[in-house]
C-alpha positions in Angstrom: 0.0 0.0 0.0 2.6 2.6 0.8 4.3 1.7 -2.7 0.9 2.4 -3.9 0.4 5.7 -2.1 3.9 6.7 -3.0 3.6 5.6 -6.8 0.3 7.9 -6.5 2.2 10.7 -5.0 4.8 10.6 -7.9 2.7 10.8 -10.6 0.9 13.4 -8.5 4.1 15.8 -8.5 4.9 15.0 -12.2 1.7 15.8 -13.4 2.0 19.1 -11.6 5.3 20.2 -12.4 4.4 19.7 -16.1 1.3 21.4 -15.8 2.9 24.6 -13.8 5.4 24.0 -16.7 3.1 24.1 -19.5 1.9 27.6 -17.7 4.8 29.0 -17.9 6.0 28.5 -20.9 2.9 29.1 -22.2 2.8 33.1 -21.8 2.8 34.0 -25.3 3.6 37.8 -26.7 1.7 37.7 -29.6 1.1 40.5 -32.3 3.8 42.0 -34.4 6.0 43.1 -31.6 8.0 41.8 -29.1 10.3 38.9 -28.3 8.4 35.7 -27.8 9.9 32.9 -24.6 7.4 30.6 -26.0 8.5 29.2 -29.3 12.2 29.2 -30.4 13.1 30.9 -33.6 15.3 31.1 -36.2 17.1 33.5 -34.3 17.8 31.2 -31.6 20.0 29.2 -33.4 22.5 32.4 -34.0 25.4 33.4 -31.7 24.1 35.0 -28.5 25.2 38.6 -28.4 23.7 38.7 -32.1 20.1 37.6 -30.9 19.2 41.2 -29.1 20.0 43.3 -31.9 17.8 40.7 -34.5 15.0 40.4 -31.9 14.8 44.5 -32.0 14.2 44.9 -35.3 11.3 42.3 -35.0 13.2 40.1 -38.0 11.8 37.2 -37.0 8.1 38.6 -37.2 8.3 39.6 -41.1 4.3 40.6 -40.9 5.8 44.5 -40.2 7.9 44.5 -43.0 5.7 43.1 -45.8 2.9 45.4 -44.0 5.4 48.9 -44.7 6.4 47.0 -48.0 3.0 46.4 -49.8 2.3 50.4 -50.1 5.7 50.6 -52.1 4.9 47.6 -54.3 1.5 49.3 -55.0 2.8 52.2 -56.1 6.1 50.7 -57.9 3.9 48.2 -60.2 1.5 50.7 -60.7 3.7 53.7 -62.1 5.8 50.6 -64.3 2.1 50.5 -65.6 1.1 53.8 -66.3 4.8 54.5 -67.9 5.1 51.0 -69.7 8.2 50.2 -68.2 10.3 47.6 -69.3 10.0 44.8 -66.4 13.5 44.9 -65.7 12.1 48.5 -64.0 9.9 47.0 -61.4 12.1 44.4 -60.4 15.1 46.6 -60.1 13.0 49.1 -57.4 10.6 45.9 -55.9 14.4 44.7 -55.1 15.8 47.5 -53.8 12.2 48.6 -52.0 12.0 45.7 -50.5 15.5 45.7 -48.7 14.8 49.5 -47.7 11.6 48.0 -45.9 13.1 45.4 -43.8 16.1 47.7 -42.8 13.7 50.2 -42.5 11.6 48.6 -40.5 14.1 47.0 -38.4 15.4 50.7 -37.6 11.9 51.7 -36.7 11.5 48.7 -34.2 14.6 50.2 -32.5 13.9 53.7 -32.2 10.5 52.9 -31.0 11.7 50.8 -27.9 14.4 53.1 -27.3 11.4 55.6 -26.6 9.1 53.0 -24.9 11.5 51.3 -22.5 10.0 51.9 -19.5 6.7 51.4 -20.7 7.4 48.5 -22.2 7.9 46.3 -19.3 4.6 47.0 -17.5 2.8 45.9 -20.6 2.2 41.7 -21.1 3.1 41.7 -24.7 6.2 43.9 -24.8 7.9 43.2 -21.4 10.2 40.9 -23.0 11.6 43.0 -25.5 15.8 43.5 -25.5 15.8 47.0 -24.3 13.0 46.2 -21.5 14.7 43.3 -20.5 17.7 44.6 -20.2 19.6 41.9 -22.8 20.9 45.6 -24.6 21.6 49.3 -23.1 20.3 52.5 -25.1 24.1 52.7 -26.1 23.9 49.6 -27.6 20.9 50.4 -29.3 22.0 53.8 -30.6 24.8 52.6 -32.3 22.9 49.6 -33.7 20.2 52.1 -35.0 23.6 54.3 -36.7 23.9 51.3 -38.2 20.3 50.6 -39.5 20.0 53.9 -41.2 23.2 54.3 -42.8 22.4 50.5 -45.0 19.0 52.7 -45.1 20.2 55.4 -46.6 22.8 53.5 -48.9 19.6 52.0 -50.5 18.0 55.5 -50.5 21.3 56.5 -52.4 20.3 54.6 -55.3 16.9 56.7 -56.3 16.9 60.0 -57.9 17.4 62.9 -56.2 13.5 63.8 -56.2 12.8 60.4 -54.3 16.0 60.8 -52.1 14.6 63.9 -50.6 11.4 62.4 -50.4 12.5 59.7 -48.6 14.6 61.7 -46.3 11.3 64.0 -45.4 9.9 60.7 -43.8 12.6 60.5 -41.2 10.3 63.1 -38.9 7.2 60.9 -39.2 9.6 57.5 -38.1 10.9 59.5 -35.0 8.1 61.2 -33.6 5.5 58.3 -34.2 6.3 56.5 -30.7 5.6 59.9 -29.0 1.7 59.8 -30.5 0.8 57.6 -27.8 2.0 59.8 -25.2 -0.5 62.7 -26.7 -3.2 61.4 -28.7 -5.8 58.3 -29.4 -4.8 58.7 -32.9 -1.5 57.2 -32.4 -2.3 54.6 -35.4 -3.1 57.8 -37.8 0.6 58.9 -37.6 1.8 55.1 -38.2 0.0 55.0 -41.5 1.3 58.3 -42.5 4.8 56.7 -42.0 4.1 53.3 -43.3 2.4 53.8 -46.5 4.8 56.6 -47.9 6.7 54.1 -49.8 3.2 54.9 -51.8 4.6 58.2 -52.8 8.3 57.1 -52.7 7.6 54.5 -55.0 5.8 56.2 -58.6 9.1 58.9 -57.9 11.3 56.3 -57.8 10.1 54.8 -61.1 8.9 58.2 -63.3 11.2 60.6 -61.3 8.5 62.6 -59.5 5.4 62.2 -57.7 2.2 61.5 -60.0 -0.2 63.1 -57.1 -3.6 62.6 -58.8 -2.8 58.7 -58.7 -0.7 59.0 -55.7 -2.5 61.3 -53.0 -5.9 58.4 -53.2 -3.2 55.8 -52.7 -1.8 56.6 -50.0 -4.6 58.2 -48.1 -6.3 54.7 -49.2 -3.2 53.0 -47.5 -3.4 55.1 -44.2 -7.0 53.9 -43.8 -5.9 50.4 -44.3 -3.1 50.6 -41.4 -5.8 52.3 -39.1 -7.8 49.2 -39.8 -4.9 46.5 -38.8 -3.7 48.6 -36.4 -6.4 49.3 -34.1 -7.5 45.5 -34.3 -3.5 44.9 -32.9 -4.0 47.8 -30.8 -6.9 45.8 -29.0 -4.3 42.9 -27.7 -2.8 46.2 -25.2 -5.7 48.2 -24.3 -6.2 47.0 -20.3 -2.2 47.6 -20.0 -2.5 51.1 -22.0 -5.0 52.1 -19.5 -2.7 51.4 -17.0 0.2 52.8 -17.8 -1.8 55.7 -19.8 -0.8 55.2 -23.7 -3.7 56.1 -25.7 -4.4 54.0 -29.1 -7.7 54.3 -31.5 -8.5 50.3 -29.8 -9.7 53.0 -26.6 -11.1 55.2 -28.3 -13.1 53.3 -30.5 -14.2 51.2 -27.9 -17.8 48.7 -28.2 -18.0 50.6 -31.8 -14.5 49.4 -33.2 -16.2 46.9 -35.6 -18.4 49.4 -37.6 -15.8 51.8 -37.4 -13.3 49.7 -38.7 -15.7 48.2 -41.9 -16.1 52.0 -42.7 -12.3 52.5 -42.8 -12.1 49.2 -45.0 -14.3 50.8 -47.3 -12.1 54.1 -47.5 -9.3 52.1 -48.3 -10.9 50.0 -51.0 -12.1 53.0 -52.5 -9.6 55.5 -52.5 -6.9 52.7 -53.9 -10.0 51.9 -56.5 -10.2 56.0 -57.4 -5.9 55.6 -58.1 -6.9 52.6 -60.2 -9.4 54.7 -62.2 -7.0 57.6 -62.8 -4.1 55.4 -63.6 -6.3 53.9 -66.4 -6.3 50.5 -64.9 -7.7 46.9 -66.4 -10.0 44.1 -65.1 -7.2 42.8 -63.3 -6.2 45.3 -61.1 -10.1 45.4 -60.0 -10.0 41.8 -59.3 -7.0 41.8 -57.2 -8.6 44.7 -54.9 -11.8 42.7 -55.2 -9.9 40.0 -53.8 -8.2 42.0 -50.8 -11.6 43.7 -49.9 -12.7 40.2 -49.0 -9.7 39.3 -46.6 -11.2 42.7 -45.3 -14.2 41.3 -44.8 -13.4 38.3 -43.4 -10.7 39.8 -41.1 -13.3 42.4 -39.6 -15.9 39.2 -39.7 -13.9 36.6 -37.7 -11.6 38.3 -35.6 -11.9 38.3 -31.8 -10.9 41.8 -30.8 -9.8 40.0 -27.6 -7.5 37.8 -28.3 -4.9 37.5 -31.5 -6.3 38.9 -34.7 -6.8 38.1 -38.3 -3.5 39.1 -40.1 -4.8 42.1 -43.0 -1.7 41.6 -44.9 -3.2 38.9 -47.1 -5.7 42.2 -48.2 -2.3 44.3 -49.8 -0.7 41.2 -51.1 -3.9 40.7 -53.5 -3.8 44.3 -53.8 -0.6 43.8 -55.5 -1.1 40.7 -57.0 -3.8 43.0 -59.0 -1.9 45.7 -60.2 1.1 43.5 -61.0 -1.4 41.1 -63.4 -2.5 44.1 -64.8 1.0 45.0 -65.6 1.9 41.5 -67.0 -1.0 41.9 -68.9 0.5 44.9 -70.1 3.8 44.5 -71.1 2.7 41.0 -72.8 0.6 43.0 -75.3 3.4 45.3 -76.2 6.0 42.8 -77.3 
């Protein structure tokens, strides 16, 4: 009997370490920020004084950079389009566009948490970040981030001069974005005025200057889209925001974030639609924004505001997909 009871007793204790096991390990930072202790990565496999500066710039999330690249590949495919480039044009800039938006990104990542810090470890998702754990100092960090934009700017090199100055003009918009949340609830406003300039950057880097009749609707139709994705990631923070008092349109929006949300979708599809019109676009291009209005759909359909959302990034890579069958289409016909 006292084998028994023992036998019991052991299983008793396993079962509970793994359970209290399976708890811990289970605290997951989700979103598209932050360092997850959950799931080993790529990263995790790299030299250890290497995985802080990778884990900054959020390289092992790719959703951010694809999300601050579609805008540009918009906007790239389009103007090849309009101009009937040769296709060696959009691949050279979809190339070079999409280096500048992970490096970009990266250096975003990093001059975000060197302002958020502090806040950063009293919030769930973002406690476990390098600079709010402590795994880097803001020394560290500033030199990385020297680092970041000088490959950013030797990409930004290779534009015009009309797009290099372009370019350069966003630099205020990448800085002062983390301070939105200090001082407004329209935090997520700013971040699409930042993310979707590659919708300007991109027609000047392909014609040499800015088409705005095409290019104003596109991106305003692109800031509309990031307030949409956003504010449904904004919703994973809200009870720590309130805490710590960062404000985010998830707050303000509140019970009426849904309907709020499906009218911003329907900004977005439109306004890109209007650039489509004035750019003197085909069937396809339509289709392919048909085909990312419905991601829209479903994302503001299915997702859970409490718990992790719908990815909307599906809705710019059809988007895409659209203007670059349209260009295909194109540049088929002509030879």
């Amino acid at each position: 009997m006292a084998i028994i009871t023992l036998a019991r007793f052991s299983r008793f204790q396993i079962t509970g370490i793994r359970s209290l096991s399976t708890k811990l390990s289970g605290r997951h930072v989700s979103g598209t920020a932050g360092t997850s202790t959950e799931r080993p990565t790529w990263v995790d496999r790299l030299p250890p004084k290497m995985r802080p500066y990778l884990y900054l710039t959020r390289i092992d999330k790719p959703i951010g950079t694809l999300l601050l690249f579609y805008p540009c590949a918009w906007s790239i495919t389009m103007a090849s389009y309009a101009l009937e480039a040769p296709l060696t044009t959009p691949l050279t800039y979809l190339g070079l566009f999409g280096l500048g938006a992970m490096v970009m990104r990266g250096a975003g990542c990093t001059i975000n948490d060197m302002w958020d810090k502090n806040l950063d470890k009293a919030v769930e998702r973002t406690r476990s970040r390098p600079l709010a754990r402590g795994d880097i100092n803001q020394r560290q960090a500033l030199v990385f981030l020297a680092g970041q934009l000088s490959v950013g700017l030797g990409v930004l090199l290779q534009l015009n001069w009309y797009s290099i100055l372009l370019g350069a003009s966003s630099l205020s918009l990448v800085t002062v974005y983390p301070l939105m949340k200090r001082i407004t609830y329209w935090p997520q406003a700013v971040l699409g005025l930042t993310y979707n300039w590659g919708a300007l950057l991109g027609w000047s880097a392909v014609a040499g200057a800015v088409n705005w009749s095409v290019c104003l609707p596109l991106y305003a139709g692109g800031v509309c889209w990031t307030l949409v994705y956003d504010s449904i990631y904004a919703h994973q923070d809200k009870a720590d925001d309130v805490n710590v008092g960062i404000h985010s349109t998830a707050l303000l929006f509140g019970e009426q974030t849904r309907p709020i949300l499906g009218a911003l979708s329907a900004s977005t599809i439109s306004l890109i639609g209007l650039a489509g019109v004035l750019n003197a676009h085909g069937a396809p291009f339509y289709l392919g924004l048909g085909l990312g209005a419905a991601q829209l759909a479903r994302v503001l359909w299915r997702t859970d505001f409490e718990s992790r959302p719908i990815g909307c990034g599906w809705s710019g890579f059809w988007i895409w997909m659209g203007a670059l069958a349209d260009y295909a289409v194109l540049i088929s016909g002509l030879t």
